[in-house]
C-alpha positions as CSV (number, residue, x, y, z in Angstrom):
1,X,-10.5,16.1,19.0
2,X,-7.8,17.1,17.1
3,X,-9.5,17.6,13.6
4,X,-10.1,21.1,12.4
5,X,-12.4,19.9,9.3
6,X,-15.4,17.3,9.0
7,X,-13.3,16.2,5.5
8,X,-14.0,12.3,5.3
9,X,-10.4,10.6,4.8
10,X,-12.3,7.1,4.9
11,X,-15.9,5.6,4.4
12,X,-16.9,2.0,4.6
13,X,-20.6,1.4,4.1
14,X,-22.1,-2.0,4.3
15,X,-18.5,-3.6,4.4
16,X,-18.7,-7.2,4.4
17,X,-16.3,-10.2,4.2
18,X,-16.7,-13.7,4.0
19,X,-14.5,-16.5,3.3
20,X,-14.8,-19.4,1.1
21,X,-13.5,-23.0,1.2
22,X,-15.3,-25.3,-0.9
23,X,-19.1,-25.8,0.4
24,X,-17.9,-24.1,3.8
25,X,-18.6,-20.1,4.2
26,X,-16.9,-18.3,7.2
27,X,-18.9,-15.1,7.6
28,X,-16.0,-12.4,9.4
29,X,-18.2,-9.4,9.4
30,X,-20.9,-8.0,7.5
31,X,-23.0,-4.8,7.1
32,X,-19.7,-2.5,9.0
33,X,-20.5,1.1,8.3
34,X,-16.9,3.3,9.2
35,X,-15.7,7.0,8.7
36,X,-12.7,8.4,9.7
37,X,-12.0,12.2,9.6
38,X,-8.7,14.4,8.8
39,X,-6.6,14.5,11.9
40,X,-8.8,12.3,14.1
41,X,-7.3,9.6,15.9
42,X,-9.1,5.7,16.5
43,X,-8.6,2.5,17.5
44,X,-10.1,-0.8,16.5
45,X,-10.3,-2.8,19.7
46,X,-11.7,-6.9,19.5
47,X,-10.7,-9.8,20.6
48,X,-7.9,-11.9,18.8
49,X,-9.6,-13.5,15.6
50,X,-12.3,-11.0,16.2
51,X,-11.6,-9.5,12.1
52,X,-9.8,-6.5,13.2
53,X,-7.2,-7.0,10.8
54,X,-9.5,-8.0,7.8
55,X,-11.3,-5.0,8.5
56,X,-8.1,-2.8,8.3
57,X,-7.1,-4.4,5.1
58,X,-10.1,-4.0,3.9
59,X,-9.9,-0.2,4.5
60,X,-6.5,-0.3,3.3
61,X,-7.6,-1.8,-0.3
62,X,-5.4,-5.1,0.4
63,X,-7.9,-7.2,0.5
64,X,-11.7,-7.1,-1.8
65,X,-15.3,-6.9,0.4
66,X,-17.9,-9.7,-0.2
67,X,-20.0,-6.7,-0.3
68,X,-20.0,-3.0,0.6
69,X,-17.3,-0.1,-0.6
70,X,-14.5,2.0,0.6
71,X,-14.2,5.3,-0.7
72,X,-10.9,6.8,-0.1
73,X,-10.9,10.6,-0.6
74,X,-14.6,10.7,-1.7
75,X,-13.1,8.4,-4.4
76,X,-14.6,4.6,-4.9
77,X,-11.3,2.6,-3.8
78,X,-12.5,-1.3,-2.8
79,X,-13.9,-0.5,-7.1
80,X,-10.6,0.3,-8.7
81,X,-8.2,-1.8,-10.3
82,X,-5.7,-2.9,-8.7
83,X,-3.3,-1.0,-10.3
84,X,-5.6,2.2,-9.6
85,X,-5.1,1.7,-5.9
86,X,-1.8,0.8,-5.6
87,X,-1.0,4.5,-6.9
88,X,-4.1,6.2,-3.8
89,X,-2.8,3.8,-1.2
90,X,0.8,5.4,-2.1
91,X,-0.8,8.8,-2.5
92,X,-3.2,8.9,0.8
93,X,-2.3,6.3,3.0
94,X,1.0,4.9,5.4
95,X,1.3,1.9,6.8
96,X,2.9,1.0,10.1
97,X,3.4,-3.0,11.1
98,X,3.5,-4.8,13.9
99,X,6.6,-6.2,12.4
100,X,8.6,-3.9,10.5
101,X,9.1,-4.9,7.2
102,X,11.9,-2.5,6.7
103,X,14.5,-4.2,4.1
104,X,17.3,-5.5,5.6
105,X,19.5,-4.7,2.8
106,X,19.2,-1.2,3.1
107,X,19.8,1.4,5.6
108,X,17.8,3.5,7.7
109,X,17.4,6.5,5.3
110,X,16.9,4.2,2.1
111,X,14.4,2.8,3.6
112,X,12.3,5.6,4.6
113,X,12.9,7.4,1.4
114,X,11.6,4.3,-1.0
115,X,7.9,4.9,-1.1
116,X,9.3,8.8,-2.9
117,X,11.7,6.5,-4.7
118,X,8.3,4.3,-5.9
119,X,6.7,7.5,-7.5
120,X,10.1,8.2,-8.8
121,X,10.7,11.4,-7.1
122,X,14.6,12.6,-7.8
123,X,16.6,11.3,-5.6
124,X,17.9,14.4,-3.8
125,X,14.9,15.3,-2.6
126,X,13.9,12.3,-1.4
127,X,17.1,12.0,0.3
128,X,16.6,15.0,2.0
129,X,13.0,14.8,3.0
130,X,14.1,11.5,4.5
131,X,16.8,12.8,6.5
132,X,14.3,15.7,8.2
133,X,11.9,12.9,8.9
134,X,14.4,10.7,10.8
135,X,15.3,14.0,12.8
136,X,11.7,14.2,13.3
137,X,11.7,10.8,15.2
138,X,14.5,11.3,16.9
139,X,16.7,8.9,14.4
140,X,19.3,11.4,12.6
141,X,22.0,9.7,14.1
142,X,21.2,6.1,12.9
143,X,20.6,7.4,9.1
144,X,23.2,4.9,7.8
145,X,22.5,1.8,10.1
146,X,21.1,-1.2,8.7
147,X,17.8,-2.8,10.4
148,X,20.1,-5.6,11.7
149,X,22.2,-2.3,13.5
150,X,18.8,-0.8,15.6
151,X,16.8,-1.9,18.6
152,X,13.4,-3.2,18.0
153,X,11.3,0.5,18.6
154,X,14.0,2.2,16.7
155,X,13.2,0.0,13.9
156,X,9.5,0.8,14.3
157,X,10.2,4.5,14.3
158,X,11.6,4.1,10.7
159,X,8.8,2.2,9.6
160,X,6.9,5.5,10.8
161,X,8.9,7.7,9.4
162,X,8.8,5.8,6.1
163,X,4.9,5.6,6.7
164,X,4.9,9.4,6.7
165,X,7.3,10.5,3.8
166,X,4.9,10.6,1.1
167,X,2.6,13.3,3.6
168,X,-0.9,10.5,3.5
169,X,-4.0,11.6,4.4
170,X,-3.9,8.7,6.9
171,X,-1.7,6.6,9.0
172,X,-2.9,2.9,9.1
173,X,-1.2,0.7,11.8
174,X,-1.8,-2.5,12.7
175,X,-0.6,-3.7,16.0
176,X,2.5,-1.3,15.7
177,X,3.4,-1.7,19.6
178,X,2.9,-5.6,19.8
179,X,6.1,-6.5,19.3
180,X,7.5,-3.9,21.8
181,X,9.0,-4.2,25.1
182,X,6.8,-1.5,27.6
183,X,8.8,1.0,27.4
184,X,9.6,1.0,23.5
185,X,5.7,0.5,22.6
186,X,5.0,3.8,24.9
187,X,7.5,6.0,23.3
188,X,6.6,4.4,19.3
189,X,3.1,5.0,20.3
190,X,3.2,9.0,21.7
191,X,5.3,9.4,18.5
192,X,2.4,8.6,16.3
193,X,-0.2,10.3,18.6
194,X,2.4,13.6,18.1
195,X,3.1,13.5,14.8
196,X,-1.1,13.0,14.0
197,X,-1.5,16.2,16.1
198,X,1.5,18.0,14.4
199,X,0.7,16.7,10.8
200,X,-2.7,16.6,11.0
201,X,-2.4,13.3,9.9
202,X,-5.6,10.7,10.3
203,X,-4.6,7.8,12.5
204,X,-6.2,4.4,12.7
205,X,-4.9,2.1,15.3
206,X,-5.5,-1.7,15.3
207,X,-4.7,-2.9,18.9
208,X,-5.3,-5.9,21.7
209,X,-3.8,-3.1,24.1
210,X,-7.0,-1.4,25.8
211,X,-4.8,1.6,27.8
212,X,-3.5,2.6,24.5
213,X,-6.7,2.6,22.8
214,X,-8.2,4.5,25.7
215,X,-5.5,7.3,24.4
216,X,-7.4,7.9,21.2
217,X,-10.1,10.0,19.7
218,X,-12.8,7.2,19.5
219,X,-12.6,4.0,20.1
220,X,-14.6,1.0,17.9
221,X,-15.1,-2.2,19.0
222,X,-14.9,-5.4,16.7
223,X,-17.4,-8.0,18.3
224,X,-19.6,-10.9,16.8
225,X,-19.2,-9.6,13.5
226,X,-20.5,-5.8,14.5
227,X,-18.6,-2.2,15.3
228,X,-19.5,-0.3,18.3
229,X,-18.6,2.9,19.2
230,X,-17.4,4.7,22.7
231,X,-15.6,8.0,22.7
C-alpha cells in the first residue's frame, strides 16, 4: 500500500439505511462499519442494486443514515448541518461521476477551476492552478474547449482534474469508467490510480468492473446488506 500514515480520512460505524414508503420499509444495509486511510486505494464491488451507491453517498454526506455516523477527518460529518458539510465535502473530498457533470456552458478550464471559484479563491490563482492540473492530465491543449468540443474520457479527465483542484483528502468516484469505451476507461482509470500515488490522495472506487477493482488496495464487497473484505 501506498499510504505512509495510519491517518483515518473516513469512518463509518454502524451505517445503516433504510427506505420508507408509507407502511413499506426497504432495509438497504445496516450495521456497515468502513475506514479508509490517507493515500490508500479501494473499491466497492456488489452487484447492481446491491447499495453500493447509497453507501458512497452516504460517505459522501449526500444522503442521512437510518442509523450510524460518518466522521470525516476525525470530525462527526453524517451530524452537521447541511450547510456545515457542504463547506468539508468542499474542503476534504472530490467527486468523480460516472457521467460527467461538467457544465456545458463553460470551458474546460472554467470548469475545473469552479470548486476554487465556490470558496471564492481570486481568480488568478484559480486560473492558474487549473491550468497546471489540466497539464497534469494530459489536457493543456483543450483548456478552452467546451464539453460539447471533447471525447467522452477526455471529458472525464476534467471531471478529475476539477475533483482534485481544491487538494481533498479523498477522491470519491462512482462508476467513473462506466460510460467509457475500453480503452478510454483504462487510461481515466491509471490516471486516478497515478495521481492517488503521486498526491497521496485517498481513493474510493465504486465499480461493477471486477479487473479494475482487483487493481486496488483492498477490495470490499457489498452483498445482502453486509461488507466484506479481501485484499
Amino acid at each position: 500500500m501506498n499510504n505512509q500514515n495510519n491517518d483515518l480520512v473516513l469512518q463509518a460505524t454502524g451505517l445503516a439505511k433504510t427506505y420508507k414508503d408509507g407502511d413499506l420499509e426497504t432495509n438497504v444495509f445496516s450495521d456497515i462499519d468502513f475506514e479508509l486511510k490517507a493515500g490508500e486505494k479501494v473499491a466497492i464491488v456488489g452487484a447492481s442494486g446491491s447499495g453500493k451507491s447509497t453507501l458512497l453517498h452516504l460517505l459522501a454526506g449526500l444522503d442521512a443514515p437510518s442509523n450510524g455516523q460518518v466522521l470525516l477527518k476525525g470530525e462527526a460529518f453524517s451530524a452537521q448541518s447541511d450547510v456545515r458539510r457542504g463547506k468539508l465535502r468542499n474542503k476534504h473530498m472530490g467527486f468523480v461521476y460516472q457521467f460527467h457533470h461538467l457544465f456545458a456552458e463553460l470551458t474546460a478550464l472554467e470548469n475545473v477551476m469552479m470548486p476554487l471559484q465556490i470558496r471564492r479563491t481570486p481568480i488568478r490563482e484559480a486560473e492558474q492552478k487549473a491550468k497546471q492540473l489540466l497539464e497534469k492530465v494530459g489536457l493543456a491543449h483543450r483548456a478552452l474547449h467546451k464539453p460539447s468540443e471533447l471525447s467522452g474520457g477526455e471529458r472525464q479527465r476534467v471531471a478529475i482534474a476539477r475533483a482534485l483542484i481544491t487538494e481533498p483528502s479523498c477522491i470519491l468516484a462512482d462508476e467513473p469508467t462506466g460510460n467509457l469505451d475500453y480503452l478510454s476507461a483504462e487510461q481515466v482509470f491509471n490516471l486516478l490510480v497515478d495521481l492517488n500515488t503521486e498526491l497521496n490522495t485517498a481513493l474510493l472506487i465504486v465499480t461493477h468492473d471486477r479487473n479494475l477493482a482487483a487493481k486496488m488496495d483492498r477490495q470490499v464487497t457489498l452483498l445482502d446488506g453486509h461488507l466484506s473484505t479481501s485484499e
